[in-house]
C-alpha positions as CSV (number, residue, x, y, z in Angstrom):
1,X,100.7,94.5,120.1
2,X,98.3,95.7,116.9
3,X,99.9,94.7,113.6
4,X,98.6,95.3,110.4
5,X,100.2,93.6,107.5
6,X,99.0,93.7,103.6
7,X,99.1,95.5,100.0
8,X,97.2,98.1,98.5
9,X,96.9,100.1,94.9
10,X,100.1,101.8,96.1
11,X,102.8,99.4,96.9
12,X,101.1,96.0,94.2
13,X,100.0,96.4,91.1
14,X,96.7,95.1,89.6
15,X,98.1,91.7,88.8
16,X,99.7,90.5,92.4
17,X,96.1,92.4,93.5
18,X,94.7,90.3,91.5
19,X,96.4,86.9,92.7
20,X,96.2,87.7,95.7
21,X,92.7,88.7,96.1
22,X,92.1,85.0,94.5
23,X,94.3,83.1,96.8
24,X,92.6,84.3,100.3
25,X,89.2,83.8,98.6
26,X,89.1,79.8,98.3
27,X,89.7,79.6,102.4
28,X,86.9,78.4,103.4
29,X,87.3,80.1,106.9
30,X,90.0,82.7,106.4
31,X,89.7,84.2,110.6
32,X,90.5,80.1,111.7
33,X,93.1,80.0,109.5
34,X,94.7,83.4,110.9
35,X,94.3,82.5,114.1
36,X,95.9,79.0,113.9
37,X,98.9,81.6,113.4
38,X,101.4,81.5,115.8
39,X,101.3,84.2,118.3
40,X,97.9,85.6,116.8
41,X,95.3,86.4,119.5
42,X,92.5,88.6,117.2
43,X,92.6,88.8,113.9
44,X,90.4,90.5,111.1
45,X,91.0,90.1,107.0
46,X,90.0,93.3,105.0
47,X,89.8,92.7,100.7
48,X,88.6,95.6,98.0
49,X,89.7,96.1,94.6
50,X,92.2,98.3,96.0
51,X,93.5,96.3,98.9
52,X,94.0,93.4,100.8
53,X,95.0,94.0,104.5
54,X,95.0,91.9,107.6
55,X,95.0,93.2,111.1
56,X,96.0,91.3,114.5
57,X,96.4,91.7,117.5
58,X,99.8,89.7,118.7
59,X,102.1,88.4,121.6
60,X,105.0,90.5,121.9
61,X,108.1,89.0,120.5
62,X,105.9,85.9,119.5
63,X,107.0,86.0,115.7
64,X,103.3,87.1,114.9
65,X,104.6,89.5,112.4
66,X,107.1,87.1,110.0
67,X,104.1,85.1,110.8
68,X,101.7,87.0,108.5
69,X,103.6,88.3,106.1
70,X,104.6,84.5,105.2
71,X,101.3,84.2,105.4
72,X,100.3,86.6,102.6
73,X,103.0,85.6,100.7
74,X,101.7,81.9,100.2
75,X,98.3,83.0,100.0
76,X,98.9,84.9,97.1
77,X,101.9,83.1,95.7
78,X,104.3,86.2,95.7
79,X,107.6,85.7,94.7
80,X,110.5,86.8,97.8
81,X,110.8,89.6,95.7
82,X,107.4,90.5,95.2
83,X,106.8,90.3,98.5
84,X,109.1,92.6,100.0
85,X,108.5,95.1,97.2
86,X,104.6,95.2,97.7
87,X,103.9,93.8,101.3
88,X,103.7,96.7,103.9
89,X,104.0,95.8,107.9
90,X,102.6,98.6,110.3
91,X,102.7,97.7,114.4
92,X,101.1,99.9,117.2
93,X,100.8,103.3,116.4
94,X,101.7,103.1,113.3
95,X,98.9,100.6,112.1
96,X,96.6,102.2,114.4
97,X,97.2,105.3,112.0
98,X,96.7,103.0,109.3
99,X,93.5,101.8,109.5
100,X,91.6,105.0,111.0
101,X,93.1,106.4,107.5
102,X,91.7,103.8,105.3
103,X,88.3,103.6,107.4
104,X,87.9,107.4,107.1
105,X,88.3,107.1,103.0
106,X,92.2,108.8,103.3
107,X,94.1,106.1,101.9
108,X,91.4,105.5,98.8
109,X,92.2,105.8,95.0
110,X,89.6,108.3,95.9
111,X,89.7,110.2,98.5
112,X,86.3,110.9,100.2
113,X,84.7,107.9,98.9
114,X,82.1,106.3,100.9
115,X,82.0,102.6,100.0
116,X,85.3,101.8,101.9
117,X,84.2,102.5,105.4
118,X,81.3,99.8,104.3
119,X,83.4,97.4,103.1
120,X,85.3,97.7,106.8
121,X,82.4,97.5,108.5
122,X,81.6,94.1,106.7
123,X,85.4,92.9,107.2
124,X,84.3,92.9,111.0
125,X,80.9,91.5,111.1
126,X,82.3,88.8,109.2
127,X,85.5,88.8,111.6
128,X,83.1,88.6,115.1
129,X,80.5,86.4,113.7
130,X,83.4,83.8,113.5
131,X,84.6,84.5,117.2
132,X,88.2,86.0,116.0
133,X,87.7,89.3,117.4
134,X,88.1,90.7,121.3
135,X,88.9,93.6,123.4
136,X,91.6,95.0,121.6
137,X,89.9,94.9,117.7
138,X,86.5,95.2,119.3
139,X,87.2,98.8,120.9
140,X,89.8,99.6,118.0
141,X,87.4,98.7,115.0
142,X,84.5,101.2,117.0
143,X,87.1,104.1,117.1
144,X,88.2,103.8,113.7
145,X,83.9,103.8,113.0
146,X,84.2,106.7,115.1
147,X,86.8,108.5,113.5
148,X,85.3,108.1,109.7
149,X,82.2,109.6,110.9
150,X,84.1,112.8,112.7
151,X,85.9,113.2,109.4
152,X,82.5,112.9,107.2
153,X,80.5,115.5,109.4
154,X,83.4,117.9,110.5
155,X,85.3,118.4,107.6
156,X,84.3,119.0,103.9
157,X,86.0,115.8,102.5
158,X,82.9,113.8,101.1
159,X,81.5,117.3,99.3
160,X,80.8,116.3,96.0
161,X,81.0,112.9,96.1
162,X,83.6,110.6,94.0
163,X,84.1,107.0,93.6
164,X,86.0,104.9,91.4
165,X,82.4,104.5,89.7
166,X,82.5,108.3,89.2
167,X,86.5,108.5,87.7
168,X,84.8,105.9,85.1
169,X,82.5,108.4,84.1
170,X,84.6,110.7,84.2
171,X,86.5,108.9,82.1
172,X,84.2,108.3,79.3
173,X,83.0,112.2,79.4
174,X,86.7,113.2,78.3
175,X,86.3,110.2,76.0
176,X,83.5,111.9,74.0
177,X,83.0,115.1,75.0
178,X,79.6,114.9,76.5
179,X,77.6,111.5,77.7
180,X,74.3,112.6,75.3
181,X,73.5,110.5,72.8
182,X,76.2,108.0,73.5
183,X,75.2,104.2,74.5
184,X,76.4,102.9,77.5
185,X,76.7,99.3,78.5
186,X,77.0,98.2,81.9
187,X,77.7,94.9,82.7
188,X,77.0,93.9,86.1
189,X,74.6,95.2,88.6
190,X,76.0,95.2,92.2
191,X,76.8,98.2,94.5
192,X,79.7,99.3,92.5
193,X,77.2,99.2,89.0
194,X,74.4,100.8,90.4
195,X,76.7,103.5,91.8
196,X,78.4,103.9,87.6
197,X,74.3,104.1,86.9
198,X,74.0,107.0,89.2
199,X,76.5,108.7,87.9
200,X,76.2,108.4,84.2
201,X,72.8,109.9,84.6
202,X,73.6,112.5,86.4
203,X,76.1,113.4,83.9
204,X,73.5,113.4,80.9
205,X,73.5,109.7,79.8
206,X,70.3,108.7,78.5
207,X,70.8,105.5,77.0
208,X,71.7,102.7,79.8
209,X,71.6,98.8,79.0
210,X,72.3,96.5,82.1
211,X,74.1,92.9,81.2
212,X,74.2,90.8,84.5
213,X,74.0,86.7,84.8
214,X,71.0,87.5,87.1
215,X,67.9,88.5,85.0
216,X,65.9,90.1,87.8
217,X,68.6,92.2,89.6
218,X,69.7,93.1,85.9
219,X,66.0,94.3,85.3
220,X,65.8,95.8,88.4
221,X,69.0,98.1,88.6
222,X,67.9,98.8,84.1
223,X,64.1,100.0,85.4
224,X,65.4,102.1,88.2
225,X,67.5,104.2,85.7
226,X,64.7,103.7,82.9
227,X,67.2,101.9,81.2
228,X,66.8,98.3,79.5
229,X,68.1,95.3,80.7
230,X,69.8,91.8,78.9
231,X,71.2,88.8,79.9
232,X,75.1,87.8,79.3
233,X,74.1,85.4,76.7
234,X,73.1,88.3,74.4
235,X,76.2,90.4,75.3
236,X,77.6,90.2,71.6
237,X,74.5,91.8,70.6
238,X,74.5,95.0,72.8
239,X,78.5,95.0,72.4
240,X,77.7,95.5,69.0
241,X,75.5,98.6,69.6
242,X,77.4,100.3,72.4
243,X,79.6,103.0,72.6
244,X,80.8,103.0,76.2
245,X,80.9,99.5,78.1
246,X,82.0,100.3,82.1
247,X,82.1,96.5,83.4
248,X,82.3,95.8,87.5
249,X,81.1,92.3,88.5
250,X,82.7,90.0,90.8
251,X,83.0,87.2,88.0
252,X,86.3,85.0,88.5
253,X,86.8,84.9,85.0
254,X,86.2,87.4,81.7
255,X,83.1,88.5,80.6
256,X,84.2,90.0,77.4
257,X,86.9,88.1,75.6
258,X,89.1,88.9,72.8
259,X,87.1,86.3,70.4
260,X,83.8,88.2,71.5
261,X,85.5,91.8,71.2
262,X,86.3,90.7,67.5
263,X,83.2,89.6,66.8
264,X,81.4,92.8,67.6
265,X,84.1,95.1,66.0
266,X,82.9,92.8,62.3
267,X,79.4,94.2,62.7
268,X,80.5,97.9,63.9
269,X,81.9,99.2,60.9
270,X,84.8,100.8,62.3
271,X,83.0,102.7,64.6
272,X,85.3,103.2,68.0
273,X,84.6,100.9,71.1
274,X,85.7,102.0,74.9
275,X,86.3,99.8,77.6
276,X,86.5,100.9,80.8
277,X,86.9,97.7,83.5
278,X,86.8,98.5,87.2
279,X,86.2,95.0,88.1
280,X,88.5,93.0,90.3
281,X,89.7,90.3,89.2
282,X,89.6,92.3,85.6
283,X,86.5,91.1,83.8
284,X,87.7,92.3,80.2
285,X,90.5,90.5,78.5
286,X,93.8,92.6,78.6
287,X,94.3,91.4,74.8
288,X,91.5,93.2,74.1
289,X,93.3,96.7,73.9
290,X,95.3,95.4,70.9
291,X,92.1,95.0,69.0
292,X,92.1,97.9,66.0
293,X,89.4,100.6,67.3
294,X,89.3,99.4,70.6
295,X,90.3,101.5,73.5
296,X,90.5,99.6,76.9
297,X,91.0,101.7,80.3
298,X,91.3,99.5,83.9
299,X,91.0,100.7,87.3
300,X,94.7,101.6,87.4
301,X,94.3,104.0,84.7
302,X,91.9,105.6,86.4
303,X,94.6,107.4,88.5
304,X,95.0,110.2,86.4
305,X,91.6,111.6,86.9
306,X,91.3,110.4,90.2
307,X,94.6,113.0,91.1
308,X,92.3,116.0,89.7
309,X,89.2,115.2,91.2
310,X,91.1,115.1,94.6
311,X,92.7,118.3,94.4
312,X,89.6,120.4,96.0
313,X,90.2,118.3,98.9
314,X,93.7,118.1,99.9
315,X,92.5,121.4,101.9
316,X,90.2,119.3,103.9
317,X,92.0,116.2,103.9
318,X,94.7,118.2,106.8
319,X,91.3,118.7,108.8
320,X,90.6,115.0,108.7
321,X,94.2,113.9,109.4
322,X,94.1,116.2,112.7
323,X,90.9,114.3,113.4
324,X,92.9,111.4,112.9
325,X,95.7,112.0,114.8
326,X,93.4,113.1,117.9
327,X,91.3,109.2,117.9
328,X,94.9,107.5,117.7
329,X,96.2,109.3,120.5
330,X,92.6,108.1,122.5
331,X,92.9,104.5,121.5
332,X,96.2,104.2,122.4
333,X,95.8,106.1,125.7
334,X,92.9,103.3,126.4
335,X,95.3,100.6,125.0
336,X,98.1,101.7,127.5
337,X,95.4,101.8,130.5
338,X,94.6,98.5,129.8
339,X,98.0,97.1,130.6
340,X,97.9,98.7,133.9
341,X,94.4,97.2,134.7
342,X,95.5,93.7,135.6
343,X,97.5,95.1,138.3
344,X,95.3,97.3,139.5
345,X,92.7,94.7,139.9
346,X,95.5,92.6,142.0
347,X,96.6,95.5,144.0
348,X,92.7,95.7,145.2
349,X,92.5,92.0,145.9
350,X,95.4,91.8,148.4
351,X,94.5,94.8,150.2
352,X,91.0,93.1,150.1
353,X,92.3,89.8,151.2
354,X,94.8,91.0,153.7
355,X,91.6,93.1,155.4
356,X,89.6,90.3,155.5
357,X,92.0,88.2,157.3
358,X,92.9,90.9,159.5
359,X,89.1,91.7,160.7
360,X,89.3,87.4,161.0
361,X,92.0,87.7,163.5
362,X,90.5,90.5,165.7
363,X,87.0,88.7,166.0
364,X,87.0,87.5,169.5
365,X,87.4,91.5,170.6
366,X,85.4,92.7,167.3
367,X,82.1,90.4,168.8
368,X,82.1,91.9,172.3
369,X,80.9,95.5,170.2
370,X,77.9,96.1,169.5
371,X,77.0,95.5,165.8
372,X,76.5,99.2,164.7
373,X,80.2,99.7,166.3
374,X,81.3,96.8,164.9
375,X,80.4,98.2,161.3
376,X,82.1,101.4,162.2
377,X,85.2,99.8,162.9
378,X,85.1,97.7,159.4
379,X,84.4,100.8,157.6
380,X,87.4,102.9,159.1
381,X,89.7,100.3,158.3
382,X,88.1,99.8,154.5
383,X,88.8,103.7,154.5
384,X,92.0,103.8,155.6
385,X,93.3,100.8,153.1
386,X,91.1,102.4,150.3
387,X,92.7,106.0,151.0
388,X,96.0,104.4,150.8
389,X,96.0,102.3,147.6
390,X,94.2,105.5,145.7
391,X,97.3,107.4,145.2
392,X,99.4,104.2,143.3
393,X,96.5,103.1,141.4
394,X,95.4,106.6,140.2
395,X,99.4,107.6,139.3
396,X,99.4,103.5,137.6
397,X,96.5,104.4,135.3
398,X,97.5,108.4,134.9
399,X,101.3,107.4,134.0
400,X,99.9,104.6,131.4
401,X,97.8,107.0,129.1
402,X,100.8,109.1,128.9
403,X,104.0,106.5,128.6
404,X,104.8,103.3,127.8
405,X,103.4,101.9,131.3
406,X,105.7,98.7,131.7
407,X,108.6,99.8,134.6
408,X,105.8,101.3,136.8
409,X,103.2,98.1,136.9
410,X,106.7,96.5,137.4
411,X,107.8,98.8,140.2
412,X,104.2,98.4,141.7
413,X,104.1,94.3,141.4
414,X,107.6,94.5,143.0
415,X,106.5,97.3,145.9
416,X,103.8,95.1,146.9
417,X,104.9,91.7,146.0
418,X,101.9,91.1,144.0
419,X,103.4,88.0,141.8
420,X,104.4,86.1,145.1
């Protein structure tokens, strides 16, 4: 059974993300741990800033399920009511649906974005470098790669791209009116900064200054967009001459606290300051909104503009879930062959075995032939037994892509006594 168990900018907000995020973090080896869970035969752990998901597959009636979720739960110190208010379980089909959704950018604050199928495509290197992976994730992780890039090249869902990087900007253009002549600090200088970069520029920003702990990649990403580049010890500094700080690192603590937000305001003379934080965990001090002339905007307040900038592609969007719906019915068609393989595979081996000893008992007739009749007669009856088991196990794997395939591998096992 595939289960998929977890919380996402949905169902927990950005403080139980937050904790939770945190809490699977200090495991040293998070796959060993998931395994060691009762019931749990594959299991892969998925964590953005948007979600935290787990996915395994399970012995049926094993307790796999409870399993997890308590398993979540402790990992991220939810409270029993926290947990059943933000903790979503999803088995077979249904988290099947799930993560082909997610993978294919469906299920993103916003939609179309191409960082996520990335960040799944990492979850599972990381997941079958460490051995916790097998046939059942394996061929379900290279569908749901399928599936994202059927929905990127047949439908019209990644057309003008968006990112939470891109609601930011968005963001700070209805701020002001128009990026030109604005400063605009960006602290940080990963994926997610580089991507705020790209955008700002492209929406008429011409003033960029990089803060990151890392001098060179801070230089770097600041040259690439002819920008200039400081270190976080001189962040007061270009706090005090920016107009617009975005912040995304992957710092476990604040960058900017409320002491250092005060500071700046001192030498600003009342002019306005913007914050806009789409790190997680949150790398600007929530106190910081209370500050006089300070406006501070998180990634959950980037919904609003993330709804309009979706709207163009709600059209598409019923393409992609039709493409969606197609590779889950193909996966689970596979999924449901598989159970009939085993018997299959036994069905062959006692006709195979029953041949053999057959062919064993007629020997001391079979050796008075010559040997090119003595071949003929092996292959006839090879024919004859394989003529004869095609019909049950073509009907056994034919049946199982449609149904659920249980009471007919049980009728065969029984037919032909195969568990005896």
């Amino acid at each position: 059974m595939i289960v998929l168990v977890g919380l996402n900018h949905k169902t927990a907000p950005l403080a139980v993300r937050e904790r939770l995020f945190a809490g699977c973090q200090d495991l040293a080896d998070l796959p060993a741990d998931l395994l060691s869970q009762g019931g749990v035969r594959e299991a892969m752990y998925l964590s953005t800033c948007n979600r935290v998901e787990l996915l395994a597959s399970v012995e049926e009636d094993s307790g796999a399920e409870t399993a997890l979720t308590d398993y979540l739960a402790r990992r991220g110190a939810l409270r029993r009511e926290e947990a059943e208010s933000c903790l979503f379980l999803y088995r077979d089909e249904e988290a099947i649906r799930h993560l082909f959704r997610v993978t294919s950018s469906l299920d993103s604050l916003v939609m179309g974005e191409a960082q996520i199928l990335g960040q799944v495509k990492d979850a599972y290197r990381q997941a079958l470098a460490k051995n916790a992976t097998g046939v059942a994730l394996n061929r379900l992780l290279h569908r749901a790669f399928r599936t994202a890039k059927r929905v990127r090249t047949e439908t019209g869902i990644a057309a003008n791209p968006v990112s939470v990087s891109f609601a930011a900007v968005e963001l700070a253009k209805k701020i002001f009116g128009t990026l030109a002549g604005k400063k605009l600090l960006v602290i940080g200088a990963g994926e997610m900064a580089e991507l705020t970069c790209t955008h700002l520029i492209g929406n008429g920003a011409e003033e960029i200054t990089v803060a990151n702990r890392s001098a060179a990649q801070g230089t770097a990403l600041a040259e690439k967009f002819h920008g200039r580049a400081v270190s976080l010890t001189a962040l007061d500094e270009a706090l005090g001459d920016a107009d617009i700080v975005i912040s995304s690192t992957g710092a476990p603590s604040y960058i900017v606290t409320e002491a250092m937000a005060s500071r700046c305001l001192r030498k600003r003379k009342n002019r306005l300051l913007f914050f806009i934080d789409i790190a997680v965990p949150r790398d600007i001090d929530p106190a910081v909104d209370a500050l006089e002339n300070v406006f501070l905007y998180n990634i959950d307040d980037l919904q609003g503009i993330v709804d309009e900038n979706i709207k163009n592609r709600r059209r598409e969007a019923l393409r992609a879930e039709a493409i969606v719906t197609e590779e889950v019915a193909n996966y689970l068609n596979w999924l449901r062959e598989l159970e009939a393989v085993p018997t299959i595979v036994s069905l062959r081996s006692k006709a195979d075995g029953i041949v053999r000893r057959e062919l064993e008992k007629a020997g001391y007739w079979l050796t008075g032939l010559p040997e090119g009749d003595r071949e003929k007669v092996e292959a006839l009856v090879h024919g004859i037994v394989n003529k004869i088991l095609h019909a049950p196990m073509a009907v056994m794997k034919e049946e199982s892509a449609e149904f659920a395939s249980q009471d007919i591998v049980a009728a065969a096992r029984q037919l032909f006594r195969l568990d005896d």
